[in-house]
C-alpha positions in Angstrom: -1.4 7.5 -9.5 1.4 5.0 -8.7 2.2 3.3 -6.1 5.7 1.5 -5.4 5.6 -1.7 -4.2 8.1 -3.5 -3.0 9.2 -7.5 -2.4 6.8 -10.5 -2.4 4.0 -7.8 -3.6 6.1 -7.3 -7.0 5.1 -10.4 -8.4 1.3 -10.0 -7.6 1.0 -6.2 -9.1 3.0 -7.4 -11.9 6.2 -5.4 -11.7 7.7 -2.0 -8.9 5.0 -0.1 -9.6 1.0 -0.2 -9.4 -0.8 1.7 -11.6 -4.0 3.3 -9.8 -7.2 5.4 -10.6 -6.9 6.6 -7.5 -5.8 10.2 -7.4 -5.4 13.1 -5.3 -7.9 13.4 -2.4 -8.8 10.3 -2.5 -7.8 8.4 0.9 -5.3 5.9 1.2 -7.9 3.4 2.2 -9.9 4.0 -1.0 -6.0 2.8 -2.7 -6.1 -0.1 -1.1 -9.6 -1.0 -2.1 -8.8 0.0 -5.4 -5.3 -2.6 -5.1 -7.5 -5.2 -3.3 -9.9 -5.2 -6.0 -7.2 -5.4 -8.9 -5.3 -7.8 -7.4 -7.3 -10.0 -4.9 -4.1 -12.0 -3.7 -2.7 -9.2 -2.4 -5.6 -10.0 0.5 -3.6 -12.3 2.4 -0.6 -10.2 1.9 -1.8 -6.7 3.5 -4.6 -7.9 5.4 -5.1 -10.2 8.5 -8.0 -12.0 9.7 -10.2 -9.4 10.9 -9.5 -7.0 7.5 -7.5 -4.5 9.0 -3.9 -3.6 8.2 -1.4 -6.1 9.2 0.8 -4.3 11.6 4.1 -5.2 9.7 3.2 -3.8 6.3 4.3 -0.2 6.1 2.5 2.5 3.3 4.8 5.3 3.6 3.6 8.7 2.3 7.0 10.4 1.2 8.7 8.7 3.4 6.6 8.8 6.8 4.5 6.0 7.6 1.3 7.0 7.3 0.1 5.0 10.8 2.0 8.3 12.4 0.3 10.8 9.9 -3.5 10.3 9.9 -3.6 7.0 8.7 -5.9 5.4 6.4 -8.2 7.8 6.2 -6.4 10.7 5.2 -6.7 12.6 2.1 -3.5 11.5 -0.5 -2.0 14.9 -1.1 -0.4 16.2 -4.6 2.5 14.9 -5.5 2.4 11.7 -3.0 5.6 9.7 -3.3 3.6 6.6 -1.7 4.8 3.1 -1.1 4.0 0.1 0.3 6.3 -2.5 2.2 5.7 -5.9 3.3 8.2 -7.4 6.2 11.1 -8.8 4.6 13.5 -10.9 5.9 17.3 -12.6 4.8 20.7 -13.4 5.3 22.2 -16.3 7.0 
């Protein structure tokens, strides 16, 4: 599956878009240990210090976060438009 990324997580995964093995039914926790795994600096990024989510990154499962679905746990449907978004900041 892919994954859209999105920000300071581009340059870790290497471009918009993370190629997984994950695939359908497989939770969206087993994704992230997938992405962890792959990509070990993106650790610091999505986790914080006791391993859990960081409460400002967002994983939105066509369009709805998924902390308001069923969260990490939950089985990644067919056809899963997910993506992931770290906090973001800019202007003046």
């Amino acid at each position: 599956m892919q994954v859209r990324v999105y920000a300071t997580l581009r340059p870790i995964v290497g471009g918009p878009k993370a190629n997984l093995e994950t695939d359908v039914g497989d939770t969206f926790r087993q994704m992230l240990d997938e992405m962890l795994a792959r990509w070990p600096a993106l650790t610091r990024e999505l986790l914080d210090k006791e391993g859990q989510l960081r409460s400002n990154i967002h994983i939105f499962l066509n369009g709805r976060d998924v902390r308001y679905l069923d969260g990490l746990d939950m089985p990644i449907p067919e056809n899963a438009d997910v993506c992931i978004f770290p906090p973001v900041g800019g202007g003046r």
